[in-house]
C-alpha positions in Angstrom: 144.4 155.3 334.3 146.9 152.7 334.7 149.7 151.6 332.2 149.1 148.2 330.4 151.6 145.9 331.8 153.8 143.8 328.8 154.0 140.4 328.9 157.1 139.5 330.4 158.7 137.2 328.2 158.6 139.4 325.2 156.0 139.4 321.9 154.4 135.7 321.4 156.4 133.4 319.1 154.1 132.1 315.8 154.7 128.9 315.6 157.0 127.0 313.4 156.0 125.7 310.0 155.6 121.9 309.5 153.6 118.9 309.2 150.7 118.8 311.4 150.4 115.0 313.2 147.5 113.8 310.6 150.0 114.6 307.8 152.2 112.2 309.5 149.9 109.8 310.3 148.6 109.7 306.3 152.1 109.5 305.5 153.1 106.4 307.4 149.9 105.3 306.4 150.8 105.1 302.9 154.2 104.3 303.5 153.5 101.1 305.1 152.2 99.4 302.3 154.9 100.5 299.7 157.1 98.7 302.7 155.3 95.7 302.8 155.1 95.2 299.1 158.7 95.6 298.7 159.6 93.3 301.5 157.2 90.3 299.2 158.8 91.6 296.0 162.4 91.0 297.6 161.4 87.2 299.0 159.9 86.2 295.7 162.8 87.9 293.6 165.2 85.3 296.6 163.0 82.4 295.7 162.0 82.7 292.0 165.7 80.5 291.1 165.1 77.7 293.5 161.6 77.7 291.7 162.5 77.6 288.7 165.3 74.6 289.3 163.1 72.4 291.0 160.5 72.8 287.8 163.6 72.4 285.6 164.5 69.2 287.4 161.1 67.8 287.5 160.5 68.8 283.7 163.6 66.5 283.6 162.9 63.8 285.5 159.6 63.6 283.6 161.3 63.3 280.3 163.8 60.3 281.4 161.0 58.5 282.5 159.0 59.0 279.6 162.5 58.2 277.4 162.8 55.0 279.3 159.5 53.9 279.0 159.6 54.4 274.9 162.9 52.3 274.7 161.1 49.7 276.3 158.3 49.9 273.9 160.7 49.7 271.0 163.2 47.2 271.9 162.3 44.1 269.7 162.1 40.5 270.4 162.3 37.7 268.6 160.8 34.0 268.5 162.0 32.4 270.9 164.1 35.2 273.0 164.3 34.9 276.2 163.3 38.3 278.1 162.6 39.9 280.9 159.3 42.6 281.6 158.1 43.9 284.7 158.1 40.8 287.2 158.1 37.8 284.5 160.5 36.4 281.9 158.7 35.6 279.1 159.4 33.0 276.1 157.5 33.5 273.0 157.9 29.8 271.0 155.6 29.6 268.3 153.0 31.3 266.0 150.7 29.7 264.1 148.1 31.7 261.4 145.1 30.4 259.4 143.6 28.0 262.5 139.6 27.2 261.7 138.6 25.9 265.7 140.9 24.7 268.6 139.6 21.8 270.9 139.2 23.3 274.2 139.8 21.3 278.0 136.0 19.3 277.6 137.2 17.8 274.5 134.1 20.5 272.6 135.3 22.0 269.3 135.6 26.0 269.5 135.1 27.7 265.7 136.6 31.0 264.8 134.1 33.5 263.3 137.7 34.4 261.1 140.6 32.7 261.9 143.0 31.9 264.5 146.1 33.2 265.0 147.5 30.6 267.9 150.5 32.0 270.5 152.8 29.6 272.5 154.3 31.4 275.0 156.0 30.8 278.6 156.2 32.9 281.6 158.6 32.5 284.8 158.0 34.8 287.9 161.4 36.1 288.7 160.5 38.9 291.7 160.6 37.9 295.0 156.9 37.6 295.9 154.0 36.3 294.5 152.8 38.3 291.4 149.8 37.8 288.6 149.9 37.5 285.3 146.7 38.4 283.1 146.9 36.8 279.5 143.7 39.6 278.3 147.2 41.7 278.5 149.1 40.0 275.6 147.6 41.2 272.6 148.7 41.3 269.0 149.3 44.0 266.8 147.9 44.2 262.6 150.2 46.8 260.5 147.5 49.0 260.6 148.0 49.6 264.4 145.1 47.7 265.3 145.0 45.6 268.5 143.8 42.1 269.1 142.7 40.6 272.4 142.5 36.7 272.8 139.5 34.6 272.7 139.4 33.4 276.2 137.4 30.0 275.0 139.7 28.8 272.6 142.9 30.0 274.8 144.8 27.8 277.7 145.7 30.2 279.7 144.4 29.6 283.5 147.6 29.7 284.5 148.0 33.2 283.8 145.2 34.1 285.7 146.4 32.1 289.1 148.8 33.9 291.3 152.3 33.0 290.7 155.1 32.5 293.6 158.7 33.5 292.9 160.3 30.7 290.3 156.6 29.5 289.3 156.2 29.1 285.7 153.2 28.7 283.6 152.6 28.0 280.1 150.0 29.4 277.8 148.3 28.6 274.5 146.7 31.8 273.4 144.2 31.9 270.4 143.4 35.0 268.5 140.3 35.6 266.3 141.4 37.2 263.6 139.6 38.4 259.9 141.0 36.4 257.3 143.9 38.1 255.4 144.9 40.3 258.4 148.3 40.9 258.7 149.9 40.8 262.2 152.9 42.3 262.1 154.0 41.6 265.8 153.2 41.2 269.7 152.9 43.1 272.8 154.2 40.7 275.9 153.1 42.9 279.1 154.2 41.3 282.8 152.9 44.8 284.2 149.5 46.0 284.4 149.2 48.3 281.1 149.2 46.9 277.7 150.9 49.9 276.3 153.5 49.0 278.5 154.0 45.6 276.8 157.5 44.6 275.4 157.8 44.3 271.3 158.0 40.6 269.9 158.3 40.3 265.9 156.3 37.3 264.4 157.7 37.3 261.4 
């Protein structure tokens, strides 16, 4: 019988203990999303005050605007002041209350169903190119709040509705039917294209 031969490099080694290769494949696996989250989490934390300035600023800007725009609204004129809105300067002259008809341009009679409240205004285009002017935008204000819009029969105002060039000035006699006993406490003068925007002028 013959001897059994050993092996020549000694008893077999066990192998060492660690992570097998699908450990460290679920482990990267997970670990690249908790990389990738933190890599957005960094950029936003970088951006979030530039963000936040530029709504700041615009928040800003927004309230300026809307301050200028209520001074505008608010600042008075009187009779016969001289002032500038939008592309016009306006005049208001006159006011006259209790009117029962006005004669329009054919010479025909044109009968309140109140009364009118009669406007004599002038308006000068001082930009530099040709602008209109709508008189439906000049309207009159009660104390109540409530607005008034002319009567475009009894008015004179085709001037308004032409388009002006720069230093053209028209004249306008604007009528406004009114109930009797309403009190109008003042006038909107617009050379814009809003009637809210419209410049104050007292009639009193």
């Amino acid at each position: 019988m013959s001897t059994p031969q050993q092996p020549p490099f000694g008893p077999p080694v066990p192998p060492k203990q660690g992570m097998s290769t699908g450990k460290k494949v679920a482990l990267f696996g997970c670990a690249t999303p908790l990389l990738v989250l933190f890599l957005m989490v960094g950029c936003v934390a970088v951006l979030a005050p530039g963000g936040e300035e530029t709504a700041e600023n615009t928040d800003t800007e927004a309230a300026d605007a809307e301050a200028d725009g209520e001074e505008d609204n608010e600042q008075a004129h009187e009779l016969g002041e001289t002032f500038e809105h939008g592309s016009f300067e306006f005049t208001v002259h006159s006011v006259e209350e209790g009117v029962a008809g006005l004669e329009d341009e054919f010479g025909l009679t044109q009968e309140a169903r109140g009364e009118y409240i009669v406007v004599e205004l002038t308006a000068e285009n001082t930009s530099s190119s040709a602008e209109y002017l709508e008189g439906s935008n000049q309207v009159l204000m009660d104390t109540d709040g409530n607005m008034y819009e002319r009567d475009i029969s009894a008015s004179s105002d085709d001037s308004f509705m032409d388009q002006l060039n720069p230093g053209q000035a028209a004249e306008a006699t604007l009528a406004y039917d009114v109930t009797p006993g309403t009190e109008i406490d003042h006038m909107l003068v617009n050379g814009k294209t809003m009637v809210d925007d419209g410049v104050r002028v007292d009639l009193g």
